[in-house]
C-alpha positions in Angstrom: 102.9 45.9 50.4 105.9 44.2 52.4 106.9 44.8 55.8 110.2 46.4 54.2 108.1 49.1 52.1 106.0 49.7 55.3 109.0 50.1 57.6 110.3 52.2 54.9 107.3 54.4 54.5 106.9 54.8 58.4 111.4 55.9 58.9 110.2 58.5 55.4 107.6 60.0 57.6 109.4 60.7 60.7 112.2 62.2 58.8 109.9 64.8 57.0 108.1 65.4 60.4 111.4 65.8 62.3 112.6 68.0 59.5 109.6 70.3 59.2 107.9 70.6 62.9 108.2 70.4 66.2 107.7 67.2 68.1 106.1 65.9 70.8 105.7 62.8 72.6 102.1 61.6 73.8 101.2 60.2 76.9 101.4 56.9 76.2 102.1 53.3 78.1 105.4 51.7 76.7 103.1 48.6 77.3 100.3 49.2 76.2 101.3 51.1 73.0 103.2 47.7 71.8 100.3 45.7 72.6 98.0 48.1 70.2 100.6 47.8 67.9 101.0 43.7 67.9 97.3 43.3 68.5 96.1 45.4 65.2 97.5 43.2 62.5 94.6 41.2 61.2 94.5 37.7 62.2 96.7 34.6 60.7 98.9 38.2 59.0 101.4 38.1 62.5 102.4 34.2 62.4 104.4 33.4 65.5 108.2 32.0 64.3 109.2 29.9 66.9 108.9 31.6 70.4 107.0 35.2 69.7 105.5 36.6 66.7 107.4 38.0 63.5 106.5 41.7 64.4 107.0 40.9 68.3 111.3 41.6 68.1 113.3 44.0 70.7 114.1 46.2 67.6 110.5 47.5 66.5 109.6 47.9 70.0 112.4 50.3 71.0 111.2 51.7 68.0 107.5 51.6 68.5 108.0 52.8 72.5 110.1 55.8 71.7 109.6 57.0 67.8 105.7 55.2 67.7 104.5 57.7 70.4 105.7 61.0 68.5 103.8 63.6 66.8 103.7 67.2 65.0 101.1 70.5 65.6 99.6 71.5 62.7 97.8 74.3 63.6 95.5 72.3 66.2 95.8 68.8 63.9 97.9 66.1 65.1 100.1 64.0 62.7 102.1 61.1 63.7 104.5 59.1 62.5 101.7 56.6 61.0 100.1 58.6 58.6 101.3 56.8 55.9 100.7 55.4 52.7 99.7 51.7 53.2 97.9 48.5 51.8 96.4 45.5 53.3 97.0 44.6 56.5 99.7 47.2 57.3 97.4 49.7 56.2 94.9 48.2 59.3 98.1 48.4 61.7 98.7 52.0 60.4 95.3 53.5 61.1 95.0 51.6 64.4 98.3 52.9 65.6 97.7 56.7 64.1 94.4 56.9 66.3 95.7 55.2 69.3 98.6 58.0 69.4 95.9 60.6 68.5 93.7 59.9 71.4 96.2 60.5 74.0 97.3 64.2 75.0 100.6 65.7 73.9 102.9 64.9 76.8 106.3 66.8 76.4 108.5 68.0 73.4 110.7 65.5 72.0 114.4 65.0 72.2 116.6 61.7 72.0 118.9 60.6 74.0 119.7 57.6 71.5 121.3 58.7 68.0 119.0 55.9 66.5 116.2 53.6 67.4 115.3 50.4 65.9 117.5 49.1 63.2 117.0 48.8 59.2 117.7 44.7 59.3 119.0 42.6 61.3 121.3 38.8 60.1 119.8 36.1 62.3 121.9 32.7 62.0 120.1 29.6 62.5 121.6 26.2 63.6 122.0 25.0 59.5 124.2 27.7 59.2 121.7 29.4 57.6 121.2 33.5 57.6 117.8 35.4 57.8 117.9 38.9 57.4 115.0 40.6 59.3 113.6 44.3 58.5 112.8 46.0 61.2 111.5 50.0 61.8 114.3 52.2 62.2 114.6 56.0 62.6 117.8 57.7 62.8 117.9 61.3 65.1 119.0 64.4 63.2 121.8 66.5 65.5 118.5 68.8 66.1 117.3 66.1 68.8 120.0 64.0 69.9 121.0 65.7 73.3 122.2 62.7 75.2 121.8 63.3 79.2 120.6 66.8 78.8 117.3 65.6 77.5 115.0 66.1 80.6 116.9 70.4 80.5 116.0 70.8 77.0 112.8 69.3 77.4 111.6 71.0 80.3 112.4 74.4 79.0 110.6 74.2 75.9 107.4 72.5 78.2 107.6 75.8 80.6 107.4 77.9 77.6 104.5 76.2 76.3 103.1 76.3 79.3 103.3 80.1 80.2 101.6 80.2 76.7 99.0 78.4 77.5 98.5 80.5 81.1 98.7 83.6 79.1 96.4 82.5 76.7 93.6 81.8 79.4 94.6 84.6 82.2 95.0 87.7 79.6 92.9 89.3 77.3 92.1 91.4 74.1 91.2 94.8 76.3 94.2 94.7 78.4 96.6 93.9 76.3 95.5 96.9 73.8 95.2 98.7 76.6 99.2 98.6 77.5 99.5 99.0 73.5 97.6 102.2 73.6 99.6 103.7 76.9 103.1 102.5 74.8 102.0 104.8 71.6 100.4 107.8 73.2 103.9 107.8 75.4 102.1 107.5 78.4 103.6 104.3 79.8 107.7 105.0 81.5 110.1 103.1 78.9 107.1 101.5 77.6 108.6 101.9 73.5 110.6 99.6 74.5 108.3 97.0 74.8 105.9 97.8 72.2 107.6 94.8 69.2 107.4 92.0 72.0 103.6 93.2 72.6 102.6 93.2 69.2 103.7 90.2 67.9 102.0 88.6 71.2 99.0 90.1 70.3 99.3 88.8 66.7 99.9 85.1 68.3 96.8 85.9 71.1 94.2 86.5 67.9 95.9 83.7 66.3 95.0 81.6 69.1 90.9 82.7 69.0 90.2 80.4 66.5 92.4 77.8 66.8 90.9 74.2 66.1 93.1 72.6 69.3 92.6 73.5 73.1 95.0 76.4 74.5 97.4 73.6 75.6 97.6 72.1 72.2 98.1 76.2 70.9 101.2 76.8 73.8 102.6 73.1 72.6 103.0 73.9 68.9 104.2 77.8 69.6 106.3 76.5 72.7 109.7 77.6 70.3 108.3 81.3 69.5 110.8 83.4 72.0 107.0 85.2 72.4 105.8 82.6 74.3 107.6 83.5 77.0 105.9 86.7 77.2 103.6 86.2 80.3 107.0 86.8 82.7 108.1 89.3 80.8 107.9 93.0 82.8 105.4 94.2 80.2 103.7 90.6 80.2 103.0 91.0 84.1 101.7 94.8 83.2 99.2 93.4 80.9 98.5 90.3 83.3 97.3 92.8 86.3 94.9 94.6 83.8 93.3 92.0 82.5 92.7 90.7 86.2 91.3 94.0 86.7 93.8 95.4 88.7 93.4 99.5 88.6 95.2 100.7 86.0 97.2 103.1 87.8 98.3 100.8 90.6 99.3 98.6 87.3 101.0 100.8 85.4 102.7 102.0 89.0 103.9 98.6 89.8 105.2 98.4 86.2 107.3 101.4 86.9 108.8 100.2 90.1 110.5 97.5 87.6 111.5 99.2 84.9 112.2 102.9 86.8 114.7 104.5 87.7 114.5 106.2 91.0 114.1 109.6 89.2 111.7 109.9 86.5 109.1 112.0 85.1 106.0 110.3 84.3 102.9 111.0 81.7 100.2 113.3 83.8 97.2 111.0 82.8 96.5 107.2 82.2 94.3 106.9 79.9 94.4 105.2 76.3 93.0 105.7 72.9 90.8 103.1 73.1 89.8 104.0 76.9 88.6 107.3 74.9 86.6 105.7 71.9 84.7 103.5 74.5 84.2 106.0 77.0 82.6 108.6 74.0 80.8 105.8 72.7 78.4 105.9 76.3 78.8 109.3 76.1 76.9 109.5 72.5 74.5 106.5 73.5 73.5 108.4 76.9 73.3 111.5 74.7 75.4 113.3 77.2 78.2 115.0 74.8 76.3 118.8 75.5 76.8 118.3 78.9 80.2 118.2 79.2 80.6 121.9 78.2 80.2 124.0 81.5 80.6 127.8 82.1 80.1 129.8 85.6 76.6 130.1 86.8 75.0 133.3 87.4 72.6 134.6 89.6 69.9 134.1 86.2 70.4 130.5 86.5 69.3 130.4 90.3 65.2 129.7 90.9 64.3 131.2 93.6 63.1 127.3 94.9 67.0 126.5 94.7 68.3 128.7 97.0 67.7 128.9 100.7 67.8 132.9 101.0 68.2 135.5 98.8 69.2 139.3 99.4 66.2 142.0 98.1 68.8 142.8 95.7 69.4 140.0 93.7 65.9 138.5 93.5 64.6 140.4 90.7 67.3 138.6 88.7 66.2 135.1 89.8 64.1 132.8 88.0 60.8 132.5 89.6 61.2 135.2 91.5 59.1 138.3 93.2 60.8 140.6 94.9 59.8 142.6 97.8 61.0 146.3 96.6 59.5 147.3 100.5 62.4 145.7 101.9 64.8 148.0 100.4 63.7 150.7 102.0 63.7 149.4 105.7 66.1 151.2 108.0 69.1 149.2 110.0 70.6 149.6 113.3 74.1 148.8 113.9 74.6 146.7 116.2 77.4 146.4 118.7 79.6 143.6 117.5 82.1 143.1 120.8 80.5 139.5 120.8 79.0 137.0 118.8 75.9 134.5 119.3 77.3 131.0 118.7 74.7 128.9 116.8 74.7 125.8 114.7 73.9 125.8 111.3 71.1 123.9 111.7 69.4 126.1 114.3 70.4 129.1 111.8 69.0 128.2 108.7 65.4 127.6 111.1 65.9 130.3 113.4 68.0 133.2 112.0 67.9 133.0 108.0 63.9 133.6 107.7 63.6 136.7 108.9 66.6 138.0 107.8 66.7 141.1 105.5 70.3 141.5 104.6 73.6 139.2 105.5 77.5 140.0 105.8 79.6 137.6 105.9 83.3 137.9 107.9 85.4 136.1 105.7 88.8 135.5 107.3 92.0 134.5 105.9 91.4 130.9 107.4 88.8 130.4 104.6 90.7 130.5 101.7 90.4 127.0 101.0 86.5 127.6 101.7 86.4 129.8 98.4 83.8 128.0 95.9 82.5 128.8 92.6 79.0 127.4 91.5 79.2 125.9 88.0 76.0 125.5 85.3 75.8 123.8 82.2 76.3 125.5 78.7 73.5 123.3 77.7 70.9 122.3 79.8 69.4 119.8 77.6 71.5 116.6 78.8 72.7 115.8 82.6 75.6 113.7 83.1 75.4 114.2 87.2 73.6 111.7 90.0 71.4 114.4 90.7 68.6 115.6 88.9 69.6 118.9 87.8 73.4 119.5 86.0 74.9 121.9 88.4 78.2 121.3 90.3 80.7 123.2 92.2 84.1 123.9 92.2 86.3 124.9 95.5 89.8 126.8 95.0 92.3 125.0 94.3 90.4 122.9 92.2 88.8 120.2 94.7 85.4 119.3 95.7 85.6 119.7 99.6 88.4 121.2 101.7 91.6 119.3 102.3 89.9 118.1 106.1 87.8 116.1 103.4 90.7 114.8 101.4 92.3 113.9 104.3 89.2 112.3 106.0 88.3 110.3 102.4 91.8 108.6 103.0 91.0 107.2 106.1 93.0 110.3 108.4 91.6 111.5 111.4 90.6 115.3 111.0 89.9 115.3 114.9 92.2 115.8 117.1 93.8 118.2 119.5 96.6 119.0 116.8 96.5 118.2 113.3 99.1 118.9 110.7 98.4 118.2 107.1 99.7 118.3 103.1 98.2 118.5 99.8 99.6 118.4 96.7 99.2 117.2 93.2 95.6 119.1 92.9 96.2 120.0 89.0 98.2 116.6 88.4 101.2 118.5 87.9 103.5 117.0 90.8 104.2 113.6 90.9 106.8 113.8 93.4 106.9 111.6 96.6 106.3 114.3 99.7 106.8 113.6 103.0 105.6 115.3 106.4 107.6 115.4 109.0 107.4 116.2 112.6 110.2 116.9 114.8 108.4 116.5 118.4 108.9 115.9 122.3 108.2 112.2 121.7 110.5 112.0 118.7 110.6 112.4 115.1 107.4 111.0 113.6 107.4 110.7 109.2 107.1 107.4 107.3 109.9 105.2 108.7 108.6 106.0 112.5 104.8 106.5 112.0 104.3 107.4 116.1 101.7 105.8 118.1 98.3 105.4 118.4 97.3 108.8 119.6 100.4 111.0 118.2 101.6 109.6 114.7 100.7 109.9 110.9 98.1 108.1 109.4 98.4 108.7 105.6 101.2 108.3 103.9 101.8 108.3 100.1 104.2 107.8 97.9 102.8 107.5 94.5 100.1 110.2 93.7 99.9 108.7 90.5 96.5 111.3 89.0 95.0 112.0 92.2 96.0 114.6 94.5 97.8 113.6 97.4 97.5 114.5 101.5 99.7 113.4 104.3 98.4 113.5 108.0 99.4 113.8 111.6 97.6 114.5 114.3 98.0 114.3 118.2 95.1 113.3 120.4 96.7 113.2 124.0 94.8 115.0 126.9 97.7 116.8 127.9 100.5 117.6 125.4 104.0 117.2 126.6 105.7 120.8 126.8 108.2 121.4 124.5 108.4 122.3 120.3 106.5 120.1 117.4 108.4 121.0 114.8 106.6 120.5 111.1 108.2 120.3 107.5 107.7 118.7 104.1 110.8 116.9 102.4 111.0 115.8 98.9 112.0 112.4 99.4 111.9 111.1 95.2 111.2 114.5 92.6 110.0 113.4 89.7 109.6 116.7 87.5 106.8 118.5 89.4 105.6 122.5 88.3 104.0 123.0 91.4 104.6 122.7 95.8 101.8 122.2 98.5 99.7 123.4 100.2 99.5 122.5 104.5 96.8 123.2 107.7 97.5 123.2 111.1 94.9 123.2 113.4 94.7 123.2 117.2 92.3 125.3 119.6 89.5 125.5 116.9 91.8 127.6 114.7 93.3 126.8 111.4 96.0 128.0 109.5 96.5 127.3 106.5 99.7 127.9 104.0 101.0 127.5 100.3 104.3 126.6 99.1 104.1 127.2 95.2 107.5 126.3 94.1 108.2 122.7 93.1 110.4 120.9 95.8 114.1 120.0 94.9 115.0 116.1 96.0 115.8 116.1 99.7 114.8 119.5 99.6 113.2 120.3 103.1 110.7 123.1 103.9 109.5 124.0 106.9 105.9 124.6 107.4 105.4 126.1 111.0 106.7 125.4 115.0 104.0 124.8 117.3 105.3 125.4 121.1 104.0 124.2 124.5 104.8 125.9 127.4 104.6 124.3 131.2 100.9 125.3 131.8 100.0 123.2 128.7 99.5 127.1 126.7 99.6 126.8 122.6 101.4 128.6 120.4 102.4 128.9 116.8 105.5 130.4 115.0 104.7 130.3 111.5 107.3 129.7 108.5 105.6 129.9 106.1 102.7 132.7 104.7 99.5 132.2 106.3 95.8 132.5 106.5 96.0 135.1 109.4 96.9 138.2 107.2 94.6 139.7 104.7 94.8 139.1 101.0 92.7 139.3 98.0 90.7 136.1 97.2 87.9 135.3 94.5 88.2 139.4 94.1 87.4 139.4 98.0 89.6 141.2 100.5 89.9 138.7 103.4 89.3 139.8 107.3 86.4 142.0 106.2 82.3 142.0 106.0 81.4 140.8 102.8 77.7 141.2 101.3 75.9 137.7 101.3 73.7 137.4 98.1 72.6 134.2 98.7 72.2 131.0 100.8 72.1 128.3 99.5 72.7 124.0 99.8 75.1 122.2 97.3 73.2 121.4 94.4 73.1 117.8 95.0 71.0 118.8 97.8 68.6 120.7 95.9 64.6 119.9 95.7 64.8 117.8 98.2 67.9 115.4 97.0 70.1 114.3 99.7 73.1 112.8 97.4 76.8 113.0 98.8 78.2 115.7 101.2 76.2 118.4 102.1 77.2 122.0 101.5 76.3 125.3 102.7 77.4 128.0 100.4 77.3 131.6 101.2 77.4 133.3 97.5 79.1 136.6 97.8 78.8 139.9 96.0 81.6 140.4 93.3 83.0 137.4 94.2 84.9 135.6 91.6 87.7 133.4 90.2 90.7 134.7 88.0 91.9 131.2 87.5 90.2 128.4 84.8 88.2 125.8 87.2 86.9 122.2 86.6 83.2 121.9 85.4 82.9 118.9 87.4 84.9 115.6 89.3 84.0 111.8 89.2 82.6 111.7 92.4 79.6 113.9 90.9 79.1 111.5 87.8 76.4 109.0 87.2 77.0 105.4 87.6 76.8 104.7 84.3 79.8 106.5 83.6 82.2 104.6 85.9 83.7 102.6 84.2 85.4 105.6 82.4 86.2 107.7 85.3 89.7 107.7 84.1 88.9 109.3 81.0 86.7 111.9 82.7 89.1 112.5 85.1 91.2 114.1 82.0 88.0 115.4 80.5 87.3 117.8 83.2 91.0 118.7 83.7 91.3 119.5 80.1 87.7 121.1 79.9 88.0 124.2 82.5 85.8 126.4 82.7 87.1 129.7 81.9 86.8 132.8 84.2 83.5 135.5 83.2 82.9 138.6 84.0 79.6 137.5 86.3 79.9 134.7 88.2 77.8 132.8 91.3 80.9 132.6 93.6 81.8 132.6 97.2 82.4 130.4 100.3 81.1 126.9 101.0 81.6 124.7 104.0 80.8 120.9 103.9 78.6 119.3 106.7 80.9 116.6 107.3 83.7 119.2 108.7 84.3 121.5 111.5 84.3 124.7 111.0 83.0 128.6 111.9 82.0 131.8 110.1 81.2 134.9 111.5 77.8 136.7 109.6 76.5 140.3 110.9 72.3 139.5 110.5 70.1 142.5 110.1 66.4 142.5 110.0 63.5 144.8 109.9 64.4 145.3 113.6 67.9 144.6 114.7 71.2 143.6 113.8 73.4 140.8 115.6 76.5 139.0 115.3 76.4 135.0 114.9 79.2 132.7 114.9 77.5 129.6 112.9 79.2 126.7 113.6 79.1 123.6 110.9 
């Protein structure tokens, strides 16, 4: 083989390269690339003609410093321009100059800013008047690569998009990114169908990429001119980037919305994604748990008499484990005068008071609505899903675990103060809007844009409920409160399609008041809750606009402001035999108490650590997997340990009858 055929078979290579792929240059010294180059040719086959060798011209090494350093991706293998058919020596200088260029990294995509490097031959006139033609390497640059002075632009953006490739490639993952897939076709992700052919062919690229021969920079290199590979800054790439950095997935999919969303929009009630549902069912059938998830109302049957703390005469024959004392039935009791009440703390009236106690009535004020609790059993006691050892849970109305002093106090709000003002909504998941209390006061108006001060302002403020319900707060904790009118409303700042209102508490002097707004809120819609005034001598009072605790109504099937007959005492069943798991709460179970409404079986907060991790699927579970009103049910008020509150019960016992205020 001749230098011609080898020039030849190198300027045949490039040209099927350049036609077929996508090229890159290496990074390579100009220097020490032509030095390879000279220094490879066996020796006495490079003879030097007069001053420099005959392969050592300016030609080859333009040649050799811009064309000699290129190369193609072939899904992870590297050709270059050398991998060519040669004998003898050339074939030495071929191999030595293919694995030179293939032991340096891929540098940049390729463009020219020459039309043509090196030169097919060249006429060299000697003194004699003799010519010499000379063959040299030569490449001309398809209109494909030639781009003059805009080659560092053209490069650049093809290098950033095989860059955020590779970044992708690294940062995201399988989960997440069928995750976002799963949210686009159950239609639970805002505008997300629109995204769903940019995902999907990523995905194809990202499994492509698992077992790729080449590093992840090599894979972003030879993809870099797939429009795809910009997907990482896409709005749905950055959605699939917080995921699989483990962002929540509703703060994700919320920050998603902010960038795609209008300001009015109706989103999907729940968050959760086929594949969130096979994995989460999968623990569920490993940990045997699947009859647990059924739950009904628990009757006085289900109770053992170990479980409870007292039990009326009447009830005990039904209880497990029970022997009643039919003697009791028969004792005789005084009325009492009920002009005043002893004040006593639970704790000194479950030691003092509830032992000797024969029968229990229980004043059950308008106030206590929220307090209204149902106790909930298992269908099937054979598997507990729960943190404590038995699979009972509780239900308060409305559908939460505590009382909204609870709600509020798990989001950081103060619950103590001299006046407190909050909102609830969003209890069923069926009000996504963006509420907002307001309070129109003697030191000003005090919502989200002017939160107060330190001792007079609101503390929670929400804007996205997302699938959790939702409380706003404001409370005032002066010694002295200015005289003068505190005006309190809710506005719907953004509506975005919620079926349901609010609910709100006041509470000042040890009394509460509580209120309901069922109607779903119109945007900029205000409604006003209740005006509490301050006269000169610092007295408190309340004008109410809205319905209130302080009338009667039916509840549970119990007529408010009355005595009602106390079946049982007892603790919150994660305080049973001895357990001391969560909140404590004392439940007063009530004769023919009840709930007309369907109520949830049970909440995350109640679940065993090994189900986290698909809390968001359970969240739906138990939304979707009420328990259904009965006929009998284990039902009446409940107060948490970790709040302040009162109840008025009339005591009797084989001797007398008194009047006790309990304080919790």
């Amino acid at each position: 083989m001749d230098f011609k055929t080898f020039a030849k078979a190198v300027n045949d290579r490039f040209n099927h390269l350049s036609t077929n792929y996508t090229l890159f240059r290496v990074e390579a010294d100009n220097d020490e690339i032509k030095e390879v180059y000279l220094s490879s040719f066996p020796e006495g086959t490079n003879l030097t003609y007069l001053t420099n060798t005959e392969h050592d011209c300016s030609c080859c090494k333009a040649f050799i410093r811009n064309v000699g350093k290129l190369v193609a991706i072939d899904n992870g293998a590297i050709l270059t321009v050398w991998d060519v058919e040669a004998t003898g020596h050339y074939k030495v200088v071929a191999d030595a100059m293919a694995n030179y260029v293939r032991s340096k990294p891929v540098e940049s995509v390729f463009f020219a800013s020459e039309r043509k490097y090196g030169a097919f031959n060249t006429e060299q006139r000697l003194a004699d008047g003799r010519i010499i033609n000379w063959n040299h390497f030569h490449a001309g640059m398809p209109a494909s690569l030639f781009k003059g002075n805009d080659v560092a632009s053209e490069a650049g953006r093809f290098n950033t998009s095989a860059q955020m490739l590779t970044t992708s490639l690294t940062v995201f993952n399988l989960p997440a990114i069928d995750t976002v897939i799963d949210l686009i076709t159950s239609s639970s992700l805002y505008r997300g169908e629109e995204h769903l052919p940019s995902i999907k062919k990523f995905r194809e690229l990202w499994v492509k990429s698992v077992d790729y021969p080449g590093s992840p920079t090599l894979f972003g290199f030879e993809h870099c001119n797939d429009p795809i590979s910009r997907f990482k800054n896409s709005v749905i790439g950055t959605l699939v980037e917080d995921i699989s950095k483990g962002v929540d997935l509703e703060e994700a999919v919320k920050s998603f919305e902010v960038k795609v969303a209008p300001a009015n929009y109706k989103r999907s009630k729940s968050l959760i994604t086929q594949g969130m549902v096979d994995q989460a069912m999968e623990t569920i059938t490993e940990l045997g748990l699947e009859p647990a998830l059924e739950r009904r109302h628990a009757t006085i049957h289900d109770m053992n008499i170990n479980d409870v703390l007292w039990s009326d005469v009447s009830v005990q024959p039904a209880m497990k484990g029970s022997v009643a004392s039919i003697l009791q039935q028969a004792v005789k009791i005084t009325k009492p005068n009920t002009d005043k009440s002893i004040e006593i703390s639970i704790a000194d009236f479950m030691e003092r008071v509830l032992p000797t106690a024969t029968s229990i009535e229980a004043l059950v004020e308008s106030r206590h609505q929220s307090n209204f609790m149902s106790v909930i059993a298992p269908v099937n006691a054979s598997a507990n899903l729960l943190k404590w050892n038995n699979n009972f849970t509780w239900s308060y109305n409305g559908n939460v675990t505590d009382s909204m002093k609870d709600v509020v106090k798990s989001f950081g709000g103060k619950v103590k103060a001299q006046l407190r003002c909050s909102i609830m909504w969003n209890e069923d998941n069926d009000n996504p809007d963006d509420l907002d209390l307001h309070c129109v006061s003697p030191y000003g108006h005090i919502y989200f844009v002017d939160k107060g001060t330190k001792t007079f302002n609101l503390d929670i403020d929400i804007t996205q409920p997302g699938s959790k319900v939702a409380v706003e707060n404001i409370t005032h904790d002066f010694s002295k409160m200015r005289p003068g009118s505190y005006n309190f409303y809710v506005k719907n700042y953004i509506a975005r399609g919620a079926s349901s209102g609010f609910k709100a508490e006041i509470e000042f002097n040890g009394e509460v008041y509580e209120y309901t707004y069922l109607a779903p809120l119109r945007e900029g819609q205000n409604v006003e809750i209740a005006t509490v005034k301050v006269d000169n001598n610092g007295i408190i009072s309340i004008e109410h606009k809205l319905p209130h605790g302080s009338t009667s109504k039916e509840v549970y099937n119990i007529k408010t402001n009355d005595f009602v007959k106390v079946t049982n005492v007892m603790l919150s069943p994660n305080h049973w035999n001895e357990q001391a798991i969560g909140n404590k709460h004392y439940m007063f179970i009530l004769n023919n108490c009840g709930t007309a409404e369907p109520v949830r079986g049970f909440y995350n907060e109640f679940l065993s650590e090994a189900l986290t991790p698909h809390r968001k699927v359970f969240e739906v579970l138990s939304s979707r997997m009420r328990v259904q009103p009965a006929t009998e049910q284990l039902a009446g008020v409940g107060f948490s340990s970790t709040v302040r509150n009162d109840l008025v019960v009339r005591v009797s016992t084989t001797s007398s009858m008194k009047l006790y205020k309990i304080n919790f």
